[in-house]
C-alpha distance (Angstrom), angle and dihedral (degrees) to the residues before:
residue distance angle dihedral
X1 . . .
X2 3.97 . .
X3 3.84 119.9 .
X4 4.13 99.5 -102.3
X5 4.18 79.0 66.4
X6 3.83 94.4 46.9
X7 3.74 93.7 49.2
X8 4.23 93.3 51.0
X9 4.29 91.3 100.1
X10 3.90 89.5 55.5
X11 3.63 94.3 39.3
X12 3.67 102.1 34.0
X13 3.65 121.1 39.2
X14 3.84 97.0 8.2
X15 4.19 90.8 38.9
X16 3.77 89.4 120.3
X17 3.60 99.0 55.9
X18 3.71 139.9 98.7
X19 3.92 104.4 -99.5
X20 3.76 104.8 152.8
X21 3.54 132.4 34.7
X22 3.90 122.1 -175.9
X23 4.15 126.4 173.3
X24 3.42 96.4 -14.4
X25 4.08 94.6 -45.5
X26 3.94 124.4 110.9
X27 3.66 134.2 -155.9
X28 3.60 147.3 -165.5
X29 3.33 127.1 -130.7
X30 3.66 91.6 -114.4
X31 3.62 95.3 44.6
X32 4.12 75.6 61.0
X33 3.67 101.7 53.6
X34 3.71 99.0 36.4
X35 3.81 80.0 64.4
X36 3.90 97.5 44.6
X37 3.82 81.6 48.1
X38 3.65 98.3 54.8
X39 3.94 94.2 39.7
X40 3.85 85.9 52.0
X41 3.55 94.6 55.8
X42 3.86 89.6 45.3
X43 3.69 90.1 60.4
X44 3.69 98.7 45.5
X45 3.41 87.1 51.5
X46 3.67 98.1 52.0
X47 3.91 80.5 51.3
X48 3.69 109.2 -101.3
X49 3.64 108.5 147.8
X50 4.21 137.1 -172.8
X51 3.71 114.4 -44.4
X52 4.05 94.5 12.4
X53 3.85 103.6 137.6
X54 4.39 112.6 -116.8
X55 4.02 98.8 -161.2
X56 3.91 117.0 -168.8
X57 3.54 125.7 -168.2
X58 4.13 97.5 -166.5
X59 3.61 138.9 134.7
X60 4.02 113.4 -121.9
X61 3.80 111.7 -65.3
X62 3.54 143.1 115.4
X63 3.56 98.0 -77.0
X64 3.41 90.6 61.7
X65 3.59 96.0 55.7
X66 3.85 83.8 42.6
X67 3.66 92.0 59.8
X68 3.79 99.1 44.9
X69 3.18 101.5 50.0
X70 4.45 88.8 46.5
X71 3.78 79.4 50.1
X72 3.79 102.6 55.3
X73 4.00 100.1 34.7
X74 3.98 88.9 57.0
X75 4.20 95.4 52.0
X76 4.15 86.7 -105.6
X77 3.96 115.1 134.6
X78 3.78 114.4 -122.7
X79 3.78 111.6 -135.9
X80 3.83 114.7 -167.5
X81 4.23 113.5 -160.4
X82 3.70 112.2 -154.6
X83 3.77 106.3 -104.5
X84 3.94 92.0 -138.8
X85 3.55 92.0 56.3
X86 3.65 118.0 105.3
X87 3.92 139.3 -170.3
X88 3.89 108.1 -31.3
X89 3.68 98.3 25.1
X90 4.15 89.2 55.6
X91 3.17 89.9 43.8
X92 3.80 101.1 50.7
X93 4.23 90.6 50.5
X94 4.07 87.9 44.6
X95 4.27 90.4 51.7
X96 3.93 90.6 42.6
X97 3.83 95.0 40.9
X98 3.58 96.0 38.3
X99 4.08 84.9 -165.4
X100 4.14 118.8 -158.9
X101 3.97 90.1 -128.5
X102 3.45 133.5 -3.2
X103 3.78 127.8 -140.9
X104 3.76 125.2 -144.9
X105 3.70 146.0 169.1
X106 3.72 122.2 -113.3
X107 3.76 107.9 -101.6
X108 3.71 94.1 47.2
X109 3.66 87.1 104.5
X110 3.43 106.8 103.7
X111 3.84 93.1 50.4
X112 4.04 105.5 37.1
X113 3.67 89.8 39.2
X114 3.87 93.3 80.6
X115 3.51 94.5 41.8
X116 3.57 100.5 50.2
X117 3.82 89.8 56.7
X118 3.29 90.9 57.1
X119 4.07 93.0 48.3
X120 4.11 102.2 39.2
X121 3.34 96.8 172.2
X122 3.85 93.2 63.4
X123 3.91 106.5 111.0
X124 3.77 103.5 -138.4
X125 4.14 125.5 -168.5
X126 3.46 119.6 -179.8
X127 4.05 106.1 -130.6
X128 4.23 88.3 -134.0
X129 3.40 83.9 74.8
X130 4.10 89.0 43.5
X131 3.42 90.9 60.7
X132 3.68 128.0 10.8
X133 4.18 96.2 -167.0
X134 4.35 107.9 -130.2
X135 3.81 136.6 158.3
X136 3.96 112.3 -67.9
X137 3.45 108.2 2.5
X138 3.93 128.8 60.6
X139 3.67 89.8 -129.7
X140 3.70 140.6 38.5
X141 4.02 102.1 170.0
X142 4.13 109.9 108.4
X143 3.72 103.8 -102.3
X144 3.58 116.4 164.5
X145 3.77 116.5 -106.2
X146 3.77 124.4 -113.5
X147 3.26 123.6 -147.6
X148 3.96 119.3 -116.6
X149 3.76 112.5 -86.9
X150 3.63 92.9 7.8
X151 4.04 86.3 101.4
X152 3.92 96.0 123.9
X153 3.80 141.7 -5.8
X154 3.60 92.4 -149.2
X155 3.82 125.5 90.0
X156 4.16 102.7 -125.6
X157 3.47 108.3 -149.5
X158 3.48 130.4 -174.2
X159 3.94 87.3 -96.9
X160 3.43 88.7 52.8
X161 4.21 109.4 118.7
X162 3.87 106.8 -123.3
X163 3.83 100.9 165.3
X164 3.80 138.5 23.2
X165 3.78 103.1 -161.1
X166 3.59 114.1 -177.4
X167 3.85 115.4 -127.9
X168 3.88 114.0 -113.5
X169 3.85 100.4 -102.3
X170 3.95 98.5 -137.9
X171 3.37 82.0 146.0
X172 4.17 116.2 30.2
X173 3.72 131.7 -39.9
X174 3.55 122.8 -12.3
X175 3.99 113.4 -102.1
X176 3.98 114.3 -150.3
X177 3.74 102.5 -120.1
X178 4.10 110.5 -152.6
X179 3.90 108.3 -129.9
X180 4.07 114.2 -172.5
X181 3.96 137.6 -157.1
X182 3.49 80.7 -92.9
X183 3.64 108.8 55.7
X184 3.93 90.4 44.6
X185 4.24 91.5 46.2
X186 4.41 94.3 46.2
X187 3.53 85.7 38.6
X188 3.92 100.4 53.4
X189 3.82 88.2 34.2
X190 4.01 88.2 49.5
X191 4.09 88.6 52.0
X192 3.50 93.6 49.7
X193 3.63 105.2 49.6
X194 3.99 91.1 38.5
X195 3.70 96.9 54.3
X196 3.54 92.2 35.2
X197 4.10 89.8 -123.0
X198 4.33 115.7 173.7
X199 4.09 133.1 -168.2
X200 4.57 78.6 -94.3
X201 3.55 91.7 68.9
X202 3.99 123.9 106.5
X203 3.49 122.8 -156.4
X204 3.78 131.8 -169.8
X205 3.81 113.7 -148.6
X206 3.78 125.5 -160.8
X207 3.98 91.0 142.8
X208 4.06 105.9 120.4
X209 3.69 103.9 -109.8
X210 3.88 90.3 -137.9
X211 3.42 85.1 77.5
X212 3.82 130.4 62.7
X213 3.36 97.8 -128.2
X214 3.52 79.3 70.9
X215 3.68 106.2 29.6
X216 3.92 100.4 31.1
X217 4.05 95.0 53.8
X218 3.72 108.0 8.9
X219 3.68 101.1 52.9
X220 4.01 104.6 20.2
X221 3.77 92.9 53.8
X222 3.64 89.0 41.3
X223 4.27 89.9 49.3
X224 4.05 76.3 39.1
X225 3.72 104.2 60.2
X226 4.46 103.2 14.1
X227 3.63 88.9 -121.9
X228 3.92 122.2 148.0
X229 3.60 131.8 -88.9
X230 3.82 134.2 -173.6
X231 4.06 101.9 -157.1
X232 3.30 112.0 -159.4
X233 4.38 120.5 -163.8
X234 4.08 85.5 -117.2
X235 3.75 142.8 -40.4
X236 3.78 109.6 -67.3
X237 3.82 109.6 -175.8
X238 3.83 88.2 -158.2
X239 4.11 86.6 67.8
X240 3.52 106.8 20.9
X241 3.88 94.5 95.4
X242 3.83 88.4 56.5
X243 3.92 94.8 41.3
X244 3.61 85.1 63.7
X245 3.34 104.1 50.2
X246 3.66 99.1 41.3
X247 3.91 96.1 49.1
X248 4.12 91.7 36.1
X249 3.46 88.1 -155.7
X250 4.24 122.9 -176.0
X251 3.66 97.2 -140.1
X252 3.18 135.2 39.2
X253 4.21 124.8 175.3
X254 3.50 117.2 -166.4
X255 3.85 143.9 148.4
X256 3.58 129.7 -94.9
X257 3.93 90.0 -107.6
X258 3.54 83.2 57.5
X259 3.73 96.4 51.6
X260 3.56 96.1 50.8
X261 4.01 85.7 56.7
X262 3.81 88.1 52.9
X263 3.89 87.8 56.5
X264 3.72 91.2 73.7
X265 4.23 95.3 61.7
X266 3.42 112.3 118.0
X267 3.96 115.3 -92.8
X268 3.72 83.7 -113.3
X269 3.57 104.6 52.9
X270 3.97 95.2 39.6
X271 3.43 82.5 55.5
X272 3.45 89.5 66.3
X273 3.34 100.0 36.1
X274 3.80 89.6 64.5
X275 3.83 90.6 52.6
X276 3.76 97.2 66.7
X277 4.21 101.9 30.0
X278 3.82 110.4 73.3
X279 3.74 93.5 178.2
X280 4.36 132.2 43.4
X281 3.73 112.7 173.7
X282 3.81 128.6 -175.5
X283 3.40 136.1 -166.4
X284 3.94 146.8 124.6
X285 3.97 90.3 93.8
X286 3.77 130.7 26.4
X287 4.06 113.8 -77.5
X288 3.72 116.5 -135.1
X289 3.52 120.3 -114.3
X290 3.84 86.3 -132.1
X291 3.13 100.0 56.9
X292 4.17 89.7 44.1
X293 3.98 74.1 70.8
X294 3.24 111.6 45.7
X295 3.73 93.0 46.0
X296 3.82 92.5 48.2
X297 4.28 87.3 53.5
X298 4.00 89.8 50.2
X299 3.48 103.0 34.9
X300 3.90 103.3 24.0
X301 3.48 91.2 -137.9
X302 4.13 125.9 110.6
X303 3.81 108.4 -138.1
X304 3.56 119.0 -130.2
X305 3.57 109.3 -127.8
X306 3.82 113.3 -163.0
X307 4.06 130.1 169.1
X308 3.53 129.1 -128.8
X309 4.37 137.6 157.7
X310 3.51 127.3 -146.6
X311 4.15 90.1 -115.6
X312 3.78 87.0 56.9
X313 3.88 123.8 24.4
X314 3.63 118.0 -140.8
X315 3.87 122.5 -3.3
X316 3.21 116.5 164.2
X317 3.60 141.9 10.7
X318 4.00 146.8 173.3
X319 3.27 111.2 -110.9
X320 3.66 128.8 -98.5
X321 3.43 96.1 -138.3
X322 3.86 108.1 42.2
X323 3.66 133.0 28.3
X324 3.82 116.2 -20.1
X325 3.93 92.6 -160.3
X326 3.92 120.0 -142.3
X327 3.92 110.9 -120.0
X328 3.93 92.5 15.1
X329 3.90 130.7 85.0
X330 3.37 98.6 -148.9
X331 3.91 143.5 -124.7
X332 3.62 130.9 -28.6
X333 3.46 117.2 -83.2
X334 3.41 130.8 -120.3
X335 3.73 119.6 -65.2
X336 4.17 93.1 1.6
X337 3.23 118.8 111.6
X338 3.63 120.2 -136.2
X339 4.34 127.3 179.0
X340 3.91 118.3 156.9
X341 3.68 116.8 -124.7
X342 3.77 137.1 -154.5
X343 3.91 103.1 -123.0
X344 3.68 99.0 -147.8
X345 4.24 96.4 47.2
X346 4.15 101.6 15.5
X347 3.57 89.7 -133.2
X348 3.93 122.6 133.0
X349 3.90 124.1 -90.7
X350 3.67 127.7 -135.7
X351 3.51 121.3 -111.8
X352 3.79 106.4 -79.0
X353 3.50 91.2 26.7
X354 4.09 118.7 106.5
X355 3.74 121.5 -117.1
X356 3.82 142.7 162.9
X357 3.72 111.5 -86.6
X358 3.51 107.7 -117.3
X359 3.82 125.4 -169.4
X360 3.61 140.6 -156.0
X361 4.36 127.5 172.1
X362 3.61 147.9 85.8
X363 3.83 90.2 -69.4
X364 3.65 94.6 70.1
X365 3.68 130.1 97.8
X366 3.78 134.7 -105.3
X367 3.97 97.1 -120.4
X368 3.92 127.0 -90.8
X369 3.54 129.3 -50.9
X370 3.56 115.8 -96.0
X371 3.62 94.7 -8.6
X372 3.50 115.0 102.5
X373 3.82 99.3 165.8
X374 3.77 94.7 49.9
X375 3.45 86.7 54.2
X376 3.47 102.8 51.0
X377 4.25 87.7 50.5
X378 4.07 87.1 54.7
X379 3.99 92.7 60.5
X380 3.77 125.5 57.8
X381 3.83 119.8 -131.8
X382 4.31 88.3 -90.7
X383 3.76 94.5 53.5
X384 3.87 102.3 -95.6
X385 4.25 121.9 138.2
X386 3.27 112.2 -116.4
X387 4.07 107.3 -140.0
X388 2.98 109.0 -161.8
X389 3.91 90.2 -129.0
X390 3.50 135.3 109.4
X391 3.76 121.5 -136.1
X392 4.22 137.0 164.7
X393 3.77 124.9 -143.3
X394 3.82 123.3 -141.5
X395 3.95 126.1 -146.2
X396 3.39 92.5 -87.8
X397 3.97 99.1 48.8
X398 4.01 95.1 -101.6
X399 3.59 104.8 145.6
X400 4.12 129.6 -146.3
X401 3.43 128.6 -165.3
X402 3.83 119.9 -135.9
X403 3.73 97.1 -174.9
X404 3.97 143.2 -105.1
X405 3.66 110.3 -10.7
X406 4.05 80.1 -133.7
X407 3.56 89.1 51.1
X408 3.92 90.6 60.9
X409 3.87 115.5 119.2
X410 3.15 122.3 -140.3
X411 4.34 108.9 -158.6
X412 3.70 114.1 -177.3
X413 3.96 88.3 -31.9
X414 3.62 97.5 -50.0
X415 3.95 121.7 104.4
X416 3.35 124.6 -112.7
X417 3.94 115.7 -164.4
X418 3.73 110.0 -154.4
X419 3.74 101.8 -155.5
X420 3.76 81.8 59.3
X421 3.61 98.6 57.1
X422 4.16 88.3 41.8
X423 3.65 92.5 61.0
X424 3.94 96.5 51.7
X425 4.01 86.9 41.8
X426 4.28 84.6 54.2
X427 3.55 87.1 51.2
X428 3.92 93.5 57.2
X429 3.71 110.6 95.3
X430 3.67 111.1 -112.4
X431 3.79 95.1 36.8
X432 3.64 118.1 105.0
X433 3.93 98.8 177.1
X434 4.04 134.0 -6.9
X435 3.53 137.4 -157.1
X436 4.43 122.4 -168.7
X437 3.79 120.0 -154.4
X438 3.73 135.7 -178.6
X439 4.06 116.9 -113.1
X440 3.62 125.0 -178.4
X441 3.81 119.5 -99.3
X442 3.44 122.4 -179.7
X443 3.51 99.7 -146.1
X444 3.58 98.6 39.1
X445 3.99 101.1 31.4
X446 3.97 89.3 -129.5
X447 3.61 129.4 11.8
X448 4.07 124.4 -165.9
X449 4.04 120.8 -106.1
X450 3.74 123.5 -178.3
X451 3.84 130.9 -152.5
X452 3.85 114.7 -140.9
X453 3.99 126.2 -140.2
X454 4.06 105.3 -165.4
X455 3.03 111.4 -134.3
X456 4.42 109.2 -124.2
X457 3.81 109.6 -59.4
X458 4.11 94.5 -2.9
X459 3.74 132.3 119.2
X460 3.98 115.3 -152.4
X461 3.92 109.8 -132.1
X462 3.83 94.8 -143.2
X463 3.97 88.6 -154.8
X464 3.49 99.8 46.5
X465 4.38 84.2 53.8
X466 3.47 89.7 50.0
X467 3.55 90.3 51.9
X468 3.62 92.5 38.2
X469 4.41 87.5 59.1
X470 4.15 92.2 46.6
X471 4.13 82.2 52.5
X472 4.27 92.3 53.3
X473 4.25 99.6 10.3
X474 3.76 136.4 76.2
X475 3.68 106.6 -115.3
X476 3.89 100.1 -106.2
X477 3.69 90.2 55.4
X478 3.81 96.2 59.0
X479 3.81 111.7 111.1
X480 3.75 106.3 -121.6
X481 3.49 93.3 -150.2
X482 3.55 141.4 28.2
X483 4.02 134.1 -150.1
X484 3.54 124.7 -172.4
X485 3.85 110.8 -154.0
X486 3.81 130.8 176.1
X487 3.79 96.0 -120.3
X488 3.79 135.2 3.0
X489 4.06 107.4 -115.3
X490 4.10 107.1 -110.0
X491 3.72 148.1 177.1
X492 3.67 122.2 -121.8
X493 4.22 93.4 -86.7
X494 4.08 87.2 53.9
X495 3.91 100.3 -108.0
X496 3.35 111.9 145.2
X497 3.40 117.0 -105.4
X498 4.38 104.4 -134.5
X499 3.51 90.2 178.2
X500 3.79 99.9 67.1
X501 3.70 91.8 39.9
X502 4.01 102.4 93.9
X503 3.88 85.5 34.6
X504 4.13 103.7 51.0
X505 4.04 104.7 85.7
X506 4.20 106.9 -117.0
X507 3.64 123.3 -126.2
């Protein structure tokens, strides 16, 4: 299935009503598509043709939705840029992409000015000119019209690239991951049927949509099923509280940084709150058990934690009726494929045992643009992804993720997992968030250290948490030093950046 086909409920029998609402504005879904229609047209006309890349560098709003969906129904590939990247970053997605036009909001001056003289050939178009907001219609620039049904010449497959989303980079340069019709359509379809959403749920959206947290399951299962969404420009924890219960929506997916912002609502509005959403979903980074707690007292709602990359969408999931297990993300979901692999030999752990998580289905990608060899590392010989990530299953198929397999300590020749050692550190009282590196030791080869969050108005005794892990921890996986920092460095999704850690000066 290609996207134009997933999006027929919200554009057919629900066209005429109100889908998306943004600042105070609302929209139908054919207000929406008559748009993507007449931007579509506008770029064919200025000569873009199938597979030309359409790169936007916007904050959430209608345009953006506008453009995406003008990109994918013509054949084009829709390239989302980060909006907290700056200079080398842009520039590194803009050489690799080499995009046809680029779309960006005014007030992005300052920071794509320098980069674009350094890349003239990038085709840039402001997106006030895009879409010039009025009464009634979205739109009131002059884009040609296009006739109905004359949205593309090309046949869009499910092979068909729609996106080129540009891996995080916690670790080195972003890679351009190739997402199809295909991996958007099983995914959305996937989302829906597992957490049972309908064309009567509401869903408030401060996910960035240059992400596919954001794009993958906020706006395909949205363009999926014609429900409505309140979009907001980005997660503000000043407003949040209000967002929710003004728009009373019955979903809400969010982060874990986002969560632990919800856990300062008033008993009396979260209360609330928890009467009206059915459904809170996080992902992007690994949720803390603890904060699985503390939410569920406050709000009376279990989050369901589920686990998902860039390269491949959504994976797995706990269930939404059944246990949603602290500390694990769940099972597989349907139709993916998921065996845990010993890095070093490939071959299948045991239960208990920890392995690579290796993935195989219609969610995942087709490899990364313009690199051929880095593609043929991520995929073993019988067509599974190799994530990079290292997980353990339990008897009953629940599985837990321990971390990057790069992350992975090694302490005198024992392993030390460091998502294991964050949880128990999040448990401590004091300790609002925790993050476990590898140092050099000369005895041991590497040694554990942990970096501290306070929790408001404490002060972490770093002996009494050391004491505290060689009371609940095997020896080896006791952090031999402790650092309490104001804020763990992150990337715009909220996963913590390890890299940066030993470099960032501490307060």
């Amino acid at each position: 299935m290609n996207i134009p086909s997933l999006c027929q409920p919200a554009f057919g029998p629900r066209a005429d009503v109100e889908g998306l609402e943004f600042e105070g504005r609302r929209h139908t879904f054919a207000e929406i598509e008559s748009e993507a229609n007449r931007l579509a047209g506008r770029l064919r006309a200025d000569g873009l043709v199938p597979g030309n890349r359409v790169a936007v560098y916007m904050k959430n709003s209608p345009e953006l939705i506008v453009a995406y969906l003008a990109a994918v129904r013509s054949g084009f590939i829709f390239t989302p840029i980060n909006i907290l990247y700056r200079g080398g970053e842009i520039e590194h997605i803009l050489s690799d992409a080499e995009p046809a036009i680029l779309f960006a909001d005014r007030g992005a001056e300052d920071v794509l000015g320098p980069v674009l003289e350094r890349l003239p050939s990038v085709r840039l178009h402001w997106t006030k000119d895009l879409a010039e907001f009025a009464a009634g219609p979205l739109s009131a620039a002059p884009l040609p019209e296009v006739a109905e049904g004359a949205r593309t010449e090309q046949e869009l497959t499910d092979d068909t690239v729609a996106a080129l989303v540009y891996t995080s980079g916690t670790t080195g340069k972003p890679k351009g991951a190739m997402l199809t019709h295909g991996n958007f359509t099983a995914n959305a379809l996937n989302l829906a049927g597992a957490w049972q959403m309908t064309a009567e749920d509401r869903l408030l959206l401060s996910l960035p949509l240059f992400h596919v947290h954001g794009l993958g399951n906020g706006l395909h299962t949205w363009l999926a099923l014609g429900y409505r969404v309140r979009l907001l420009e980005r997660f503000l924890k000043e407003s949040i509280v209000e967002e929710l219960l003004d728009f009373r929506p019955t979903v809400f997916f969010g982060v874990p940084t986002m969560y632990e912002r919800l856990l300062e609502t008033p008993a009396e509005k979260a209360r609330e709150i928890g009467g009206f959403i059915r459904l809170f979903v996080s992902g992007s980074a690994p949720l803390p058990a603890a904060t699985l707690e503390k939410f569920r007292a406050l709000f009376g709602h279990t989050i369901l934690e589920r686990y998902g990359m860039s390269e491949t969408l959504m994976n797995i999931s706990n269930p939404y009726d059944g246990e949603r297990r602290p500390g694990s993300v769940g099972l597989p979901m349907p139709n993916v494929s998921i065996r845990l692999c010993d890095p070093e030999t490939g071959a299948e752990v045991e239960e208990g045992e920890t392995g690579e998580v290796q993935i195989k289905g219609s969610n995942v990608f087709a490899g990364y643009w313009r690199r051929p060899e880095a593609t043929a590392e991520a995929f073993t010989e019988d067509g599974f992804f190799r994530s990079g990530d290292l997980g353990m299953r339990s008897g009953d198929g629940y599985i837990t993720l321990q971390g990057r397999g790069k992350e992975l300590i090694i302490c005198g020749g024992f392993n030390v997992y460091p998502r294991e050692v964050e949880e128990f550190l999040t448990k401590l009282p004091g300790v609002r968030e925790a993050a476990v590196v590898g140092v050099g030791d000369q005895l041991k080869g590497e040694v554990p250290m942990a970096f501290i969050v306070a929790a408001e108005g404490e002060e972490p005794d770093a002996a009494a948490l050391q004491q505290a892990c060689r009371d609940g921890l095997a020896s080896f996986k006791v952090p031999r030093r402790f650092v309490v920092t104001a804020a763990l460095p992150r990337n715009a999704l909220g996963k913590v950046q390890k890299h940066l850690l030993m470099t960032e000066p501490r307060p």
